[in-house]
C-alpha positions as CSV (number, residue, x, y, z in Angstrom):
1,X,113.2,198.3,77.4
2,X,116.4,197.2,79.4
3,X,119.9,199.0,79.2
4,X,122.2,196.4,80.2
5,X,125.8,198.0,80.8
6,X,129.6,195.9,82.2
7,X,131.2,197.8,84.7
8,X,134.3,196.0,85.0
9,X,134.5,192.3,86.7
10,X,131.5,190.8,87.2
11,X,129.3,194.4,88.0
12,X,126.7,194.8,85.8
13,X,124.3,197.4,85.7
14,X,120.4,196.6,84.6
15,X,118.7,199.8,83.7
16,X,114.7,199.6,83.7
17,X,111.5,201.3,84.1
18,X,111.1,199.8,87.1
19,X,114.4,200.4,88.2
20,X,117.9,200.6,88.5
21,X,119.9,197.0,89.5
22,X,123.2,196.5,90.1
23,X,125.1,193.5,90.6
24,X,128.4,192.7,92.0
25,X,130.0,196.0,92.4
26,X,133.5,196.1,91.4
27,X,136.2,196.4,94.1
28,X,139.6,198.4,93.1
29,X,141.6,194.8,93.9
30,X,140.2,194.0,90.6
31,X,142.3,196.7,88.7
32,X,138.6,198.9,88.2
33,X,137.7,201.8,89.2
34,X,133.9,202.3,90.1
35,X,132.8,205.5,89.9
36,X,129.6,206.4,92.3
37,X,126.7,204.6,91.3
38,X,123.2,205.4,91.8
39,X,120.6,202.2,92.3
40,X,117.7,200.6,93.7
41,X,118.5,197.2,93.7
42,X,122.0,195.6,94.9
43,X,123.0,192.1,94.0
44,X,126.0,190.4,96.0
45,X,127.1,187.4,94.9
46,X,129.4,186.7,97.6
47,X,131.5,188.8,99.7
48,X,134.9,188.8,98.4
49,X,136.4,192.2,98.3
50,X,136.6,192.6,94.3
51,X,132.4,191.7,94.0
52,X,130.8,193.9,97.3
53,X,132.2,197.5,96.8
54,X,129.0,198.9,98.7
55,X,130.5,201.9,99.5
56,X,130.5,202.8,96.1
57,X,126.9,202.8,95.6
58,X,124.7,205.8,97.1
59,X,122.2,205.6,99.2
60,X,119.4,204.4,99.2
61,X,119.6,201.1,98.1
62,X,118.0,197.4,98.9
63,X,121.2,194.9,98.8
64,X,120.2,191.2,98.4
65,X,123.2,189.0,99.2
66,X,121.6,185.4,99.6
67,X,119.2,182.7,98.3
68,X,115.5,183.9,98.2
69,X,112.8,185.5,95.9
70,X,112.0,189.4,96.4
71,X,109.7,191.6,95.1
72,X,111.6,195.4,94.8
73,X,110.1,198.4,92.8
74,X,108.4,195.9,90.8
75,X,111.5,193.5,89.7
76,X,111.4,190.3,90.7
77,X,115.1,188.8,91.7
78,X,115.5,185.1,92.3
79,X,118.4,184.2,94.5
80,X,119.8,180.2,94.2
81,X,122.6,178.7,96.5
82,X,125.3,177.9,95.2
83,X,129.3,177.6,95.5
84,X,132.5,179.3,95.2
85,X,134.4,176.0,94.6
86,X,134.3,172.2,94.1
87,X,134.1,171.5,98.1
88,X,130.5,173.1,98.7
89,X,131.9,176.0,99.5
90,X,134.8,174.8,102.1
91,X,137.4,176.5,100.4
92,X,135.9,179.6,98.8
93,X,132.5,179.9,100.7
94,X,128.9,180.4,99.0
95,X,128.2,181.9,96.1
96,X,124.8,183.3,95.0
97,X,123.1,182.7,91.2
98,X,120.6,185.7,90.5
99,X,118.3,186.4,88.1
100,X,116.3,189.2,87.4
101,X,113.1,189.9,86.2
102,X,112.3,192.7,84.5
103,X,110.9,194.6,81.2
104,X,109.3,191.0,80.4
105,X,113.1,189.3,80.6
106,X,115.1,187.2,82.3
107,X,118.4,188.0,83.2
108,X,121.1,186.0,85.1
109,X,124.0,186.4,86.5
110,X,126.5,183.8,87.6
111,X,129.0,185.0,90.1
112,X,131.9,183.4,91.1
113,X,130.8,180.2,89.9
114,X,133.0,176.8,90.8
115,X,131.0,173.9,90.2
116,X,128.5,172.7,87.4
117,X,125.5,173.2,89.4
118,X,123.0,170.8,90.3
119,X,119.5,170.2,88.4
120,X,117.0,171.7,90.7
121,X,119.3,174.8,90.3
122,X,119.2,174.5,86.4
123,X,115.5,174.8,86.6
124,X,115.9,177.4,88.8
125,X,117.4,180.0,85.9
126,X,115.9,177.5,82.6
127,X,113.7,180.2,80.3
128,X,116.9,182.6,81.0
129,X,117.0,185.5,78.3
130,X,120.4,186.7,79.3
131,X,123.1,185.0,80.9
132,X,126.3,186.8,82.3
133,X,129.2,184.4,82.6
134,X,132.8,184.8,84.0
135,X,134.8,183.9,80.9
136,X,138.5,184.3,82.0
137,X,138.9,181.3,84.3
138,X,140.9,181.5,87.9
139,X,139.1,181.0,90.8
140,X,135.8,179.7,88.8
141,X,134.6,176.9,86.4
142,X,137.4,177.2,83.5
143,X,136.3,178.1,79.9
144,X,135.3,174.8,78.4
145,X,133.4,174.0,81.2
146,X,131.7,177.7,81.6
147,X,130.7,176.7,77.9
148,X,129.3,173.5,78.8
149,X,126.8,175.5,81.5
150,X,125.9,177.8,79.1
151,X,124.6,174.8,76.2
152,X,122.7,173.4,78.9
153,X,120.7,176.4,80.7
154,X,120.4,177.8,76.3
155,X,119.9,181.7,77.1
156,X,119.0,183.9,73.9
157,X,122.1,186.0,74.2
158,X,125.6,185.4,76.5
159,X,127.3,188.1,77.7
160,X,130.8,187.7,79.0
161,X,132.4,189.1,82.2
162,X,134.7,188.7,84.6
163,X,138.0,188.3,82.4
164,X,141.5,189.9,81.0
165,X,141.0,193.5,79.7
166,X,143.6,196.5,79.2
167,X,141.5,198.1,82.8
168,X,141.2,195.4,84.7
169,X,141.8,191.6,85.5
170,X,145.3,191.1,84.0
171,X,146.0,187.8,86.3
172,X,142.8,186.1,83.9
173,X,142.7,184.9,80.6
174,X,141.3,187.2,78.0
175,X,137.9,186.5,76.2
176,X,139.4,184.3,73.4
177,X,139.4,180.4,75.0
178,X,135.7,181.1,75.8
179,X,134.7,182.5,72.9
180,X,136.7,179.5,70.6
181,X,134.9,176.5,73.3
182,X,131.6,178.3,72.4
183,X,132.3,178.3,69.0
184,X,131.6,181.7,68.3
185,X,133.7,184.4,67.1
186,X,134.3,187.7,69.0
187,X,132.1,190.3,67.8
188,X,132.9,194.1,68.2
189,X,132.3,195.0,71.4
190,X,129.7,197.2,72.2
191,X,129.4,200.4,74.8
192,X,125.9,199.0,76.3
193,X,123.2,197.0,75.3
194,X,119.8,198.1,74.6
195,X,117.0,195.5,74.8
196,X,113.3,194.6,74.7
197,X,112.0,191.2,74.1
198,X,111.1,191.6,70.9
199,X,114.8,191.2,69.7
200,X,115.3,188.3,71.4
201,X,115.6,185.6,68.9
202,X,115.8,181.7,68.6
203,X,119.2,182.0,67.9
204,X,121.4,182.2,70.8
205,X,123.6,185.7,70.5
206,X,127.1,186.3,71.7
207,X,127.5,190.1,73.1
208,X,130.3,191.8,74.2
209,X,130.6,194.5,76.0
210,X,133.3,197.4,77.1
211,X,133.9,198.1,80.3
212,X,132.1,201.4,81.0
213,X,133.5,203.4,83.8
């Protein structure tokens, strides 16, 4: 079983057996405060301020920050190249697609995605079970187009990140423009999300979360 919590931005935490994987640890630029976190497993997406709060984290930790595949505390983690921006990364740099492997599950995240990417990285992340996506627009695909990714890699359940919240993020949009070109309604959000595969179904779900700090 997986306890999948939203810290604020675009962290999320991945609580498993195996082990404890955070991703993108939220910087105070972003309007959240993280408080100390303990875990095995750090994922960077790229290296702006608001995404790489190491010093937040306590040691010790293993930080991946680039393409690759790893084997840590038994979780695999699948890092694909990709960019910040429109101009391979000429304007905003690299950014870094993860996925996770873990309790039988599949679990991406996105970063600071700016471009629809390219097929061989598509097949990279197909068969993913959970998808994080930045939903609020600014410096990364805009909602209609975050939407469009998300029909075409078809994860069992979407959870939303990286958008306008009373904590954090008030130069985004709010949830509603990605929600509306996903055609789905915003459910109540929930404090964390508990999960084994055996409640994943057919149907793709749309979760969200509060921001737990």
């Amino acid at each position: 079983m997986a306890e999948v919590r939203w810290l604020g931005h675009s962290c999320i935490r991945i609580r498993s057996r195996e082990a404890v994987v955070l991703m993108d640890p939220v910087g105070k630029n972003t309007g959240y405060s993280l408080p100390k976190q303990a875990a095995d497993i750090v994922t960077v997406s790229h290296e702006h301020e608001g995404h790489s709060n190491l010093g937040q984290v306590k040691p010790e930790f293993q930080v991946l920050d680039g393409p690759g595949e790893y084997e840590l505390h038994g979780v695999f983690v699948y890092g694909a190249r990709a960019y910040h921006d429109t101009k391979k990364g000429a304007e905003l740099g690299y950014n870094t697609i993860f996925t996770v492997v873990t309790e039988g599950m599949k679990f991406t995240h996105l970063g600071d995605l700016g471009h629809l990417p390219k097929d061989e990285v598509i097949e990279e992340i197909e068969g993913t079970d959970v998808l994080f996506v930045p939903a609020g627009g600014g410096p990364v695909l805009p909602p209609a187009q975050m939407a469009e990714l998300v029909g075409v890699i078809a994860p069992k359940i979407v959870i939303p990140m990286q958008y306008r919240t009373d904590l954090g993020d008030q130069a985004l949009g709010d949830i509603t423009e990605f929600a509306r070109q996903l055609g789905e309604s915003i459910p109540e959000p929930l404090e964390k999300l508990t999960l084994k595969s055996s409640d994943l179904g057919e149907k793709m779900q749309f979760i969200v979360l509060t921001p737990n700090l």
